[in-house]
N, C-alpha and C positions, 0 to 999 in steps of 0.2 A: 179284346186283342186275340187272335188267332195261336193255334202255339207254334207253329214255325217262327214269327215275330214276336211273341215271349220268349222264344228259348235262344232267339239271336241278341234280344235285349239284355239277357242274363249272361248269354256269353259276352257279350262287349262291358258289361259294366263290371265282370269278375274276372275276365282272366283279359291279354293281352297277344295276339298271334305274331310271333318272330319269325321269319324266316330265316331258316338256318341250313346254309349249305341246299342241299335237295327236300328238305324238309321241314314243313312249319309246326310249331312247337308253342304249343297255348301256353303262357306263363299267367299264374294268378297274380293278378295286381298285388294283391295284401303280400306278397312275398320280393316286391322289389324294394331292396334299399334304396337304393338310387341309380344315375344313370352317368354318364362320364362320356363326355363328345370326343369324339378321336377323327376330325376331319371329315369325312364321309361315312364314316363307320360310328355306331353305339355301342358302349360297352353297359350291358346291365349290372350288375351288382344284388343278387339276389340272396335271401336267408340261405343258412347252412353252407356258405362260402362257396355256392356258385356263379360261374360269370359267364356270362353268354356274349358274342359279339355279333351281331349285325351289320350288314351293308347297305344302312338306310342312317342319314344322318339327324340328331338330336331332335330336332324341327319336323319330324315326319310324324314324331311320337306326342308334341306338344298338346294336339287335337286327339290325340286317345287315350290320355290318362286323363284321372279327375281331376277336376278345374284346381281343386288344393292339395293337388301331390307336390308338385315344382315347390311354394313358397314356403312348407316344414323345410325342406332341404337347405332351401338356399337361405333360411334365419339358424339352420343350423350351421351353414359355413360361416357365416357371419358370426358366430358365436365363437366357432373355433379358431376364427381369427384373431379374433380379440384375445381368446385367450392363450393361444400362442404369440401373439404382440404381449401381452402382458408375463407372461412368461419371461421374453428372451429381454424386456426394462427391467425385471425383478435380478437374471443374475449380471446383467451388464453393472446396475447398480449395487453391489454386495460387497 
């Protein structure tokens, strides 16, 4: 493999480019929490409580993160549903 095409394969498989405003902004994959659709726009959710928003909606990004970023997230919604449903039957029944 050539390293112009190593070093594009390394940037695509580690970090992620957002355009933001006039300026594209490499974000390291390993640093997003999640992601949150807002109609047309993405809001990322990154460590150390930054948030970034984009004018490309949820489905642009689906093809450039890892095949298993999406399904930790959404077993972890489903988690937290549950247990805020079990939460609000524990003080409704007290």
């Amino acid at each position: 493999m050539s390293t112009p095409k190593l070093f594009d394969k390394l940037i695509n498989d580690k970090f992620l480019a957002l355009r933001l405003d006039d300026v594209v902004e490499l974000v390291e994959i390993n640093n997003i929490m999640y992601l949150e659709a807002n109609g047309k726009y993405t809001t990322f959710y990154l460590l150390d409580d930054i948030i970034k928003v984009v004018s490309k909606n949820i489905g642009f990004y689906e093809d450039k993160l890892p095949q298993d970023f999406l399904l930790p997230h959404l077993l972890l919604l489903r988690d937290l549903v549950s247990c805020i449903t079990s939460v609000k039957w524990q003080l409704l029944h007290t």
